[in-house]
N, C-alpha and C positions, 0 to 999 in steps of 0.2 A: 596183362590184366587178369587178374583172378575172380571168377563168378561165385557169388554166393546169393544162392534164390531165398525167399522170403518164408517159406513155406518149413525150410532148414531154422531162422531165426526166431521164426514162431513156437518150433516145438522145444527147440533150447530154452526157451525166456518160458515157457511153462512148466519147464523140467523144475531150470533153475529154483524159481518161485516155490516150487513144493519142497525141493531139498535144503532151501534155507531156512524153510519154518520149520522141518520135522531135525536137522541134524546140523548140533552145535560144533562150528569149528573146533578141532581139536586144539588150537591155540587158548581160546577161552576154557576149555576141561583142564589142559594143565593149569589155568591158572586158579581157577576155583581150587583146586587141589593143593597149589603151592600159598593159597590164602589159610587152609587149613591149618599149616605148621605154623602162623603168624600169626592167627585171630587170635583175641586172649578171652572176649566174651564165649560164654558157652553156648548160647543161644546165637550168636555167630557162627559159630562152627555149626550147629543143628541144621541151620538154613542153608550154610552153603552144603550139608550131607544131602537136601533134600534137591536145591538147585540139581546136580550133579546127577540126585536117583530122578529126576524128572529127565534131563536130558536124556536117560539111557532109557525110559517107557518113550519120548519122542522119536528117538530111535529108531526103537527095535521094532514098533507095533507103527510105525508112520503118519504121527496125530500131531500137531501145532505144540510146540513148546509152550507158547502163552497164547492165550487165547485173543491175544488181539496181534492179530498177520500182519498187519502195520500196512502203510503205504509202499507201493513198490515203486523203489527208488530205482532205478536201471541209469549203471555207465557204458558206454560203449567209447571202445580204443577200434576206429576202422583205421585201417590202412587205406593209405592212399592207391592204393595200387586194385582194391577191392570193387568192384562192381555189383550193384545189387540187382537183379531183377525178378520177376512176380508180383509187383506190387509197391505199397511205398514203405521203407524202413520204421518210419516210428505206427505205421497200420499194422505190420508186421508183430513190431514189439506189443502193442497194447492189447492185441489177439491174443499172442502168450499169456499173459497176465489174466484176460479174461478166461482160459482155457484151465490154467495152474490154478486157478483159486476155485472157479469150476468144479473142475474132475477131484483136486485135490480136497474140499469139503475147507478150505481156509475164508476165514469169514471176511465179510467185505463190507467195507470201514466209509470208503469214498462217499460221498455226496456232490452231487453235479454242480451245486452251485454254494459261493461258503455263505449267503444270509436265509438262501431259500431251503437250503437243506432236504434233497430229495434225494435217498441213495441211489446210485446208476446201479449196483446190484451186480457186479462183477468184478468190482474193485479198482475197476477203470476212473478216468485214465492215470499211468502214469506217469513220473515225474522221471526225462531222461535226460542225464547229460551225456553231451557227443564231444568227444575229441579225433581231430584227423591226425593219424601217426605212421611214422614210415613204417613200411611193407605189407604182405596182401594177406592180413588177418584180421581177423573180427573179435573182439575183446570183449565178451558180455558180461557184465557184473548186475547182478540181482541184489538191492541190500534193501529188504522190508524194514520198515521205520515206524515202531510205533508212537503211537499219540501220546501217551503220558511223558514218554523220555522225551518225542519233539518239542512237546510246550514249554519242556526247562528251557529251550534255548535262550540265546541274548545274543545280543552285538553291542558294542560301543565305539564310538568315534572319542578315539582318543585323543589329546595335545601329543605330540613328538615330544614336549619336554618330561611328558609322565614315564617315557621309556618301560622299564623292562617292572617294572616297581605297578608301575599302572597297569601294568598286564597281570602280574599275578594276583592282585587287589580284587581285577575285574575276576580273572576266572574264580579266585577262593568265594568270593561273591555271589556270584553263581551256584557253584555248586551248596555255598550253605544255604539260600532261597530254596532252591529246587528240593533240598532236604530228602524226605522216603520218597517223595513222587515221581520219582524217575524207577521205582524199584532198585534199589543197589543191591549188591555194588553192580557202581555204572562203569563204562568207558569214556573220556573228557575226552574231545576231539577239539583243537583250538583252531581257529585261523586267523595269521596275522598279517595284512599287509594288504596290499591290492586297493581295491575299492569296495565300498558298503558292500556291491554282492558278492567279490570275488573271494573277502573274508569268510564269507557263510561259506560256500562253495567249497574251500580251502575248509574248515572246520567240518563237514560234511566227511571230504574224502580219506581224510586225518584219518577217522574211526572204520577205513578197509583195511590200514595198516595192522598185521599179525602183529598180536601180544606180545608184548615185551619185545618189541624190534624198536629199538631206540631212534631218533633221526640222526641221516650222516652228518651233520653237523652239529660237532662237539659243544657249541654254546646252548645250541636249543634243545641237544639232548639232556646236558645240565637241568636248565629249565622244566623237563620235563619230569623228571627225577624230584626235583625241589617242589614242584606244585604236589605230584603223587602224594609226596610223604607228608605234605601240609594238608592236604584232603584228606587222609587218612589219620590227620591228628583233630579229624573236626570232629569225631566221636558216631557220625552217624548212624555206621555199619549197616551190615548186610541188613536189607528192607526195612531202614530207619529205624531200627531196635537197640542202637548200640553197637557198638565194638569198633576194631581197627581196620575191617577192611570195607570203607565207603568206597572206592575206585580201585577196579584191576588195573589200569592204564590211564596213562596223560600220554596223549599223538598229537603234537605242535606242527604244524606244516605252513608255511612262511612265504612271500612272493615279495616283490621290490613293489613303492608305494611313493607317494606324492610327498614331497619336500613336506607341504605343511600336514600331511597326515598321520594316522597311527590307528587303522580300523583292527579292531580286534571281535572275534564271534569264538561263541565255544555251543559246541553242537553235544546231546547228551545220547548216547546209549545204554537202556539197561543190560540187567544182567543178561541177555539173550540179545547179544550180538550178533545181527544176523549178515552173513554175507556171501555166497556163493557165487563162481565165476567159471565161464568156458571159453576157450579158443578156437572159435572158425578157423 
C-alpha cells in the first residue's frame, strides 16, 4: 500500500489549476497553426494570429488566457493500492482550487447556490470525478470549464432506429445553435451510450483527449472526421465571424447502452482548452 497525504494533493490541485489557465497545451498551438494554412477568411487567420500571440503573453508573463478561469472540473485515476491520509480527499482537492485561484489572482466564477446566487469567492467547490484503477498512483487532471462554452451543451435521448444519422443531426445541431457563443473555433466532445449521465460524463472526458488523436476505433474515428469537416462547412469561423475553421476537433467516446436506448451529449470547449494533469 502506497501513502499519499493530503497536504501533497492540495498543492498539486493548485499548481495544476494555475497552469492550466496561464499555459495552452501544446496540442491546441499546433493546431491554431495548422488552422492557419486552411482558413481561407482573412479575418480568420487575423484571430487565430491573435489566439496564438495571446497564448504566448499567457505564457510568458503567467496571467489567465481568458478571463473567465471557468469551473474546476478535477479527474482523479487513484489506484487501488493508494492510501490517503491527512484528511479527506475531495477536502483536500477543493483546498487546491481555493489556494490556485487565490494565490494565482484566477477570478472566481462559483456561486453557492444556483437560484440564490452568492459567490463562495474562491471558486469552490469543485466538480470531481473519481475512478478506482489498478496500481499505487494518483492520476490528477485539472480541466477549468468555462461558462459560455458550458451552456452550449445538449443531450438527447435518442430512438436506436435514428442510429448513427441521428447522431450527427444532433451534434451539427448543436454546434449551429451554439453559433460564436462558445468563442471558436471550439473542441466538440460527444458522448454516446451509457445512460442520461453517463453520456455527459462520456462527452466531458472526450474533450482531455490531445488534438488530432483519433479514437482506436475505426468507425467512430470515421464519424469523427465526417462531423469535423461538416462543422467546418457550417461557415462559422473563428469567433463567429466566418471562415472555415469553426472546430479544431470532434472527440467521440462511446460505452454499451440499453437495448431500447441511444443517449447522445456533446460537451463544447472553446478555443482555450484547458487541461493540465500530474501523476502521484
Amino acid at each position: 500500500m502506497r501513502v499519499i497525504d493530503t497536504a501533497t494533493i492540495t498543492a498539486t490541485v493548485a499548481e495544476l489549476c494555475q497552469k492550466a489557465n496561464y499555459e495552452l497545451g501544446e496540442d491546441v498551438l499546433v493546431a491554431f497553426k495548422q488552422a492557419l494554412d486552411t482558413e481561407i477568411s482573412l479575418t480568420g487567420k487575423d484571430i487565430l494570429q491573435q489566439l496564438l500571440e495571446n497564448a504566448r503573453i499567457a505564457r510568458e508573463e503567467a496571467v489567465p488566457m481568458c478571463q473567465d478561469t471557468g469551473f474546476a472540473v478535477v479527474f482523479l485515476e487513484m489506484g487501488q493500492e493508494v492510501a490517503i491520509t491527512g484528511g479527506d480527499l475531495y477536502d483536500a482537492v477543493n483546498e487546491g482550487v481555493r489556494r490556485g485561484y487565490l494565490e494565482g489572482y484566477l477570478r472566481k466564477s462559483i456561486v453557492d447556490h444556483p437560484l440564490l446566487r452568492r459567490n463562495t469567492g474562491d471558486n469552490t467547490p469543485a466538480v470531481i470525478h473519481t475512478r478506482i484503477v489498478p496500481g499505487d498512483k494518483l492520476k490528477i487532471i485539472v480541466a477549468p470549464k468555462g461558462g459560455g462554452s458550458e451552456n452550449m451543451s445538449g443531450l438527447r435521448m435518442l430512438k436506436p432506429a435514428e442510429g448513427v444519422e441521428g447522431v450527427r443531426k444532433f451534434v451539427l445541431e448543436q454546434v449551429k445553435a451554439a453559433g460564436p457563443n462558445p468563442c471558436p473555433p471550439i473542441v466538440v466532445g460527444v458522448g454516446i451510450g451509457g445512460t442520461f449521465e453517463k453520456a455527459a460524463l462520456l462527452a466531458k472526458e472526450a474533450l482531455l483527449r490531445p488534438l488530432g488523436q483519433p479514437s482506436p476505433d475505426p468507425e467512430i474515428a470515421r464519424l469523427e472526421k465526417e462531423l469535423l469537416e461538416a462543422i467546418n462547412n457550417l461557415g462559422i469561423g473563428p469567433q463567429g465571424l466566418g471562415g472555415r475553421t469553426t472546430a479544431l476537433a470532434v472527440h467521440i467516446e462511446v460505452f454499451p447502452c440499453h437495448i431500447a436506448s441511444l443517449p447522445v451529449a456533446v460537451n463544447i470547449n472553446c478555443h482555450a482548452s484547458r487541461h493540465k494533469e500530474a501523476i502521484l
